[in-house]
Each structure stands twice: as C-alpha cells, then as structure tokens.
Backbone bond lengths (Angstrom), bond angles and torsions (degrees), N, CA, C in turn:
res aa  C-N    CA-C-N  psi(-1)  N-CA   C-N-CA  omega(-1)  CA-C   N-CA-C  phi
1 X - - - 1.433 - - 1.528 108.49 -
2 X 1.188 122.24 138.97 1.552 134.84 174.35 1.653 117.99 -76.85
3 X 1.295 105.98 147.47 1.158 97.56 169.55 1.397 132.20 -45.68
4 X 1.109 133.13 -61.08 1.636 152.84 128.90 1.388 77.45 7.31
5 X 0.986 146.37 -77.97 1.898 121.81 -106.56 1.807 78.55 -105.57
6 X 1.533 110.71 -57.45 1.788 98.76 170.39 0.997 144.49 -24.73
7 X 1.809 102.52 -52.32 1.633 107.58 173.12 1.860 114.65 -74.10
8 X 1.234 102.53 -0.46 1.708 116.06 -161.34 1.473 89.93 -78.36
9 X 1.691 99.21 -56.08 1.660 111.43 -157.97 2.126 101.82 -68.96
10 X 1.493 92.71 -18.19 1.596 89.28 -173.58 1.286 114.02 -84.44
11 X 0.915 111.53 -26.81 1.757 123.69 -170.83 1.756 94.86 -87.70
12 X 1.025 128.76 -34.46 1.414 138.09 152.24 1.682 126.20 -42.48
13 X 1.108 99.51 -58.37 1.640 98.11 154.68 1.189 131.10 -63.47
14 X 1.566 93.57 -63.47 1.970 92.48 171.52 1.426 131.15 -51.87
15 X 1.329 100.42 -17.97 1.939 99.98 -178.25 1.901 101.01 -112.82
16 X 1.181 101.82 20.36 1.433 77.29 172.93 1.710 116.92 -121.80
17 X 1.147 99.80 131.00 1.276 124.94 -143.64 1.900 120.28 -47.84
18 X 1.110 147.39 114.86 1.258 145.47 168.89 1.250 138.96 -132.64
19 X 1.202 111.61 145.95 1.484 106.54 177.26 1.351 124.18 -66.96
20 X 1.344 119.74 147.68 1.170 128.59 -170.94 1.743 129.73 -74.53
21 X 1.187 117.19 86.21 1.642 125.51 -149.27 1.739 106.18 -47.79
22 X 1.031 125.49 155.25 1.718 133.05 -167.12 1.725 71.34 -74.14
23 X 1.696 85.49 177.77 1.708 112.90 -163.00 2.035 88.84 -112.57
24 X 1.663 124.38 -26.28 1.274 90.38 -173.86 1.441 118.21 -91.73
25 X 1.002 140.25 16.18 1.488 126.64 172.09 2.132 101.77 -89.55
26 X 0.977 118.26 -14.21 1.138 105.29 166.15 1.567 112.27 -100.85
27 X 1.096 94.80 -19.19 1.910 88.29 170.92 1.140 120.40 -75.82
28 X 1.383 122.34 -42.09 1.109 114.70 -173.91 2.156 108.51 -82.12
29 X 1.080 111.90 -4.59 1.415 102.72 155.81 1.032 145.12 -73.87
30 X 1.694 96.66 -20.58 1.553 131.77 173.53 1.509 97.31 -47.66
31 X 1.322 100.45 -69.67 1.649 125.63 -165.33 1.538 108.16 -67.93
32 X 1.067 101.91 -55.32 1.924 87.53 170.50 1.504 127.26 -43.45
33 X 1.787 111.00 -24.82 1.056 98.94 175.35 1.610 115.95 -94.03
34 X 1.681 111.48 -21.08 1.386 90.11 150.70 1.330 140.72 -69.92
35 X 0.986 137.38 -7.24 1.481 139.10 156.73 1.295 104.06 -86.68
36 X 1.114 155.74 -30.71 1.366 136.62 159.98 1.312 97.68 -55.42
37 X 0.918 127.33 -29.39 1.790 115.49 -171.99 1.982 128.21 -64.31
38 X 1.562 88.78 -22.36 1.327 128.23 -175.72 1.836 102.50 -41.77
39 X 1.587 103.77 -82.20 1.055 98.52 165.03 1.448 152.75 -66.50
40 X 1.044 89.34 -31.02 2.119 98.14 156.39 1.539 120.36 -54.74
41 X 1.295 122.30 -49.96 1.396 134.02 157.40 1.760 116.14 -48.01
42 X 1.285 112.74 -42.61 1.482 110.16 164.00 1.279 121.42 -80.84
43 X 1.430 126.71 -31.05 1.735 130.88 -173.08 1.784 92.19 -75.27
44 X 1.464 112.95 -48.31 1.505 113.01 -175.32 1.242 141.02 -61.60
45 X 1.687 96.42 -13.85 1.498 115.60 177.71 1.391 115.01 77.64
46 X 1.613 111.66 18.19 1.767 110.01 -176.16 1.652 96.54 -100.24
47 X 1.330 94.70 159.27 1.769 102.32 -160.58 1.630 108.15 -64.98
48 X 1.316 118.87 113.45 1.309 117.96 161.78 1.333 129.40 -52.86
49 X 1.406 119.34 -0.63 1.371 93.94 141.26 1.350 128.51 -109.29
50 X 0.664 123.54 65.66 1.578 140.94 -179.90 1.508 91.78 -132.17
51 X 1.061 118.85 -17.84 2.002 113.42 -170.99 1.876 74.27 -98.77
52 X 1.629 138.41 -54.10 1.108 107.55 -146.15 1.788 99.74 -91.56
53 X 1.379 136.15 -22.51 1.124 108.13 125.02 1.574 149.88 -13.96
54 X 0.685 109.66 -42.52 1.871 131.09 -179.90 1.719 97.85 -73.93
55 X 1.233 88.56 -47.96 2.004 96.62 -164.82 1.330 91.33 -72.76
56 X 1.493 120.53 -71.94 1.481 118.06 -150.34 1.799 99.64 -61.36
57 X 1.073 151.25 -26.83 1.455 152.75 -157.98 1.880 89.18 -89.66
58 X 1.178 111.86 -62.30 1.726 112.73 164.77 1.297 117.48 -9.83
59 X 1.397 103.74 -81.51 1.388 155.10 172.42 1.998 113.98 -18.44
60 X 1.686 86.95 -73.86 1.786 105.15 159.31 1.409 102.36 -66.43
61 X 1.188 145.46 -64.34 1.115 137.21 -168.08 1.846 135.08 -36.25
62 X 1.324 79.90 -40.68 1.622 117.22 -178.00 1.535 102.76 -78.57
63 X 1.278 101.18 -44.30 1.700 97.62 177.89 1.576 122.06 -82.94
64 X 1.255 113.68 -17.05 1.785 130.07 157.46 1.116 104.54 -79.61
65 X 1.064 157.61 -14.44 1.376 152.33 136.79 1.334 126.88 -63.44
66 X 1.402 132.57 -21.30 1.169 150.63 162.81 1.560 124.40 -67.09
67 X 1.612 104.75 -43.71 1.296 127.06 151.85 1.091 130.39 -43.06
68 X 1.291 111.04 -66.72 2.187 142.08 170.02 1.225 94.84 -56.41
69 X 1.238 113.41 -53.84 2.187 93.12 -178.92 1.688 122.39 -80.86
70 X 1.513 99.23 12.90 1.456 93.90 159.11 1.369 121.11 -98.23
71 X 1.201 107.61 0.21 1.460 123.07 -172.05 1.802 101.49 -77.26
72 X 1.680 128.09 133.15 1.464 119.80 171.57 1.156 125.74 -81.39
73 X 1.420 105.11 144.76 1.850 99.07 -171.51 1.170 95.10 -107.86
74 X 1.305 116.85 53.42 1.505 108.82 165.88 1.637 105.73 -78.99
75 X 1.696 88.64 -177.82 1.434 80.68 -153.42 2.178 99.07 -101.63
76 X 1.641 120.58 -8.20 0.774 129.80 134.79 1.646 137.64 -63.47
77 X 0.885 124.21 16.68 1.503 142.40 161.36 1.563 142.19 -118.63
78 X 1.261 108.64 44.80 1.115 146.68 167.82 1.688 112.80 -23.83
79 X 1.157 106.70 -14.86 1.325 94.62 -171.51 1.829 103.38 -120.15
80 X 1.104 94.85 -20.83 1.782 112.14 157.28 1.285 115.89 -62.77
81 X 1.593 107.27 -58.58 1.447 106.78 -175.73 1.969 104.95 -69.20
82 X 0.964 164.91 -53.26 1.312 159.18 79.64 1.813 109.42 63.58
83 X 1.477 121.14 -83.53 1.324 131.87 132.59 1.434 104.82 22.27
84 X 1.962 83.11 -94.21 1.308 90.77 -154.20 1.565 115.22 -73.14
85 X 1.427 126.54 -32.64 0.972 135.98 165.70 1.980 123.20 -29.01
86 X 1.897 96.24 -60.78 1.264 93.83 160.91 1.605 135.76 -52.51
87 X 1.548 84.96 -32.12 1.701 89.56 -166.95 1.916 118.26 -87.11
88 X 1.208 87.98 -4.89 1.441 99.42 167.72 1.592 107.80 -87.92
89 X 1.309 122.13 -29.10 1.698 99.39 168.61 1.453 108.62 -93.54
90 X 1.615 123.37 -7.25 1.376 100.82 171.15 1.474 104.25 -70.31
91 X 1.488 132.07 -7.10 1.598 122.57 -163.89 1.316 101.38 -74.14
92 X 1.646 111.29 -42.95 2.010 117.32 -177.47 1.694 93.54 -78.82
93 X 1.234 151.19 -25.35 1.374 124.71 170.07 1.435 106.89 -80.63
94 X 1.476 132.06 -42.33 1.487 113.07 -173.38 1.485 116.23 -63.82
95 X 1.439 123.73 -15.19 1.286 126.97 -171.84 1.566 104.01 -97.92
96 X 1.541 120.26 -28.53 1.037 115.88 -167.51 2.067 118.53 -85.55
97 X 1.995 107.20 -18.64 1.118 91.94 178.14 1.308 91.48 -100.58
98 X 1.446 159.17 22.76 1.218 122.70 145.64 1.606 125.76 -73.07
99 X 1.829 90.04 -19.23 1.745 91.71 175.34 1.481 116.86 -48.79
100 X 1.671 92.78 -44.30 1.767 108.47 -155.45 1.783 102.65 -64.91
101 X 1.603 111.37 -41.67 1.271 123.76 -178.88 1.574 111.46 -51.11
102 X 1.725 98.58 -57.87 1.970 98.51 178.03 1.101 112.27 -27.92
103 X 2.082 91.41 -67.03 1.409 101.05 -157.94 2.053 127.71 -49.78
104 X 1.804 88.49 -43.54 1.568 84.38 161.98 1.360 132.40 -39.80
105 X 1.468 108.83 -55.08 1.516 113.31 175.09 0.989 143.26 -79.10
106 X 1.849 116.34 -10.69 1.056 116.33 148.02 2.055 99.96 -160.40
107 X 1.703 97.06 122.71 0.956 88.38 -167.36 1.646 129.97 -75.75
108 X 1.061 128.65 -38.41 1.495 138.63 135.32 1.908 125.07 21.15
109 X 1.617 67.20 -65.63 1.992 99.89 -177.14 1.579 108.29 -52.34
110 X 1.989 92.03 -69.08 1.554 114.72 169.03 1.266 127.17 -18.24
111 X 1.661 78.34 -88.16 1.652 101.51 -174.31 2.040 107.02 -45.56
112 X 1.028 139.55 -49.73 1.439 163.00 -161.99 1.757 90.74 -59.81
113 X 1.673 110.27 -63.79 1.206 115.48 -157.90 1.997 90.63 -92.68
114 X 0.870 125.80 -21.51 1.712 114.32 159.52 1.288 113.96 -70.43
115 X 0.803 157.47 -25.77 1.734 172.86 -143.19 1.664 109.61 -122.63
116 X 1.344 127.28 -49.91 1.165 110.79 145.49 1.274 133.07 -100.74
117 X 1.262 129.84 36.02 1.374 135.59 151.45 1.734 119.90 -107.91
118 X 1.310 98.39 -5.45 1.506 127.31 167.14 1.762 97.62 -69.48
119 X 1.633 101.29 -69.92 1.268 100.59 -170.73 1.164 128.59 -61.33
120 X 1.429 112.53 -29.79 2.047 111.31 171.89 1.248 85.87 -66.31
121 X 0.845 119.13 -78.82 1.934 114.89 -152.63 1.204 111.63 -20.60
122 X 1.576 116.59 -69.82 1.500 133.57 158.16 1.779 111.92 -17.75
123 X 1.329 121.37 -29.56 1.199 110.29 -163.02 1.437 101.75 -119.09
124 X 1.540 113.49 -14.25 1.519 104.57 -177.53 1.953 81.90 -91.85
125 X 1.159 123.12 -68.43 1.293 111.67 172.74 1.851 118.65 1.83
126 X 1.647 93.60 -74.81 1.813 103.44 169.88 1.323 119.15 -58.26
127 X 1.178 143.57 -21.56 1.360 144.25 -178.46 1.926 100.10 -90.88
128 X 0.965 123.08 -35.44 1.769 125.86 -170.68 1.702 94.16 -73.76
129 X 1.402 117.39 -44.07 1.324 120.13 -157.56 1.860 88.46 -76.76
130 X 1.518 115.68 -55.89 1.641 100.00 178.05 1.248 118.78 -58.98
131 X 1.085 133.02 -25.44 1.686 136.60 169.59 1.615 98.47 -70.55
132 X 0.724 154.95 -27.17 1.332 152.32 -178.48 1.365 124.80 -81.22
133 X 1.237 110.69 -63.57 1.492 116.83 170.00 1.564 107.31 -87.82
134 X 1.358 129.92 -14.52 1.752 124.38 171.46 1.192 98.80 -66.37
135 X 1.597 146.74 -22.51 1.174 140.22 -142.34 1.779 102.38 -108.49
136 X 1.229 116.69 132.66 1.491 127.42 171.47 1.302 114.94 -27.04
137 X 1.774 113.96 117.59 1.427 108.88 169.03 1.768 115.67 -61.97
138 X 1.083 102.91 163.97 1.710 121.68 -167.37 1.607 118.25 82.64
139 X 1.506 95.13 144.34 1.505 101.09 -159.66 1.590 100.15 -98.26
C-alpha cells in the first residue's frame, strides 16, 4: 500500500460519520474485570487493598462518566461540550494522583491498584473502540 492510499484509508475512517456507542457494554467489562480481580488478589496473596483501591477509584470514575454522558454534544452547546471535555481529563487526574500518593506510601498497594485499574481501563477502552467503529457508518 502507498503512502497516498494510507493516509486516504485514515482520513476515511476518521471522518466517516457514527453514532456514538452507549457507555454500558464497556463499563460493565471494565468492572467485571475488577471483580474478577477479587479472587486472584486473594488466592495470590497481593494486598487487598490495592484491589479495594482499584475498586473504589473504578467506582468514582464510572460515576463521573455517568454524569459527563448526560451532558449534550450538540453542536450548539458549547458549554456542555466544554463540560464534558474538561471533566473527562479531570477523571485521568483525579484517579491518577491518588495512584501516585498510594504508591509513595506504600508501594505494593500502588503498584497492585495501578495495574488493575490499568487493566479495566485497557478493556473498557477495547470494548468502546469495537462498539464504535463495529457500528454502521452514517449518523
């Protein structure tokens, strides 16, 4: 494939038009894998709280996101779209300095509850992106 034809096929995806996929089939995969995580963290002997860390940051996260998608993305609502925009990077800073804080104080905890809150993300992340582009072009 040519250069030409790459940037063709990319600009092709990105502009072609879709609806915006619901938030629970990737949320709730998020969360299955924190509760699947439950017992591996107890059979493994890694500190449970680092799993309830993991959960409760989930937990808020999910519910600031719940919030933000009530917000309209129309395209006259500027202050919605804005909103939500901000409030989607306060979701990766409010989650991200309590990680940094644990981890200072005890690293174990941290590292445990960064690593599986890494991994839902990672998977609701992967589930939004197949709902997104699996879904019929035109809006």
């Amino acid at each position: 494939m040519s250069e030409t034809e790459e940037i063709g096929f990319v600009d092709r995806l990105a502009s072609t038009p879709r609806r915006v996929p619901g938030r629970a089939a990737p949320a709730i995969a998020g969360t299955a894998v924190i509760w699947l995580a439950l017992p591996v963290f107890a059979i493994a002997g890694w500190p449970l709280s680092g799993w309830a860390l993991a959960a409760a940051l989930w937990l808020a996260a999910q519910a600031l996101a719940a919030v933000l998608t009530r917000l309209s993305l129309e395209a006259g609502n500027l202050a919605a779209s804005g909103m939500r925009g901000i409030g989607t990077s306060f979701r990766a800073i409010a989650v991200g300095i309590p990680l940094v804080a644990v981890t200072i104080a005890d690293e174990r905890v941290g590292i445990a509850a960064a690593l599986l809150y890494t991994l839902a993300f990672t998977l609701e992340l992967a589930v939004s992106l197949l709902a997104f582009f699996g879904a019929e072009a035109g809006a």
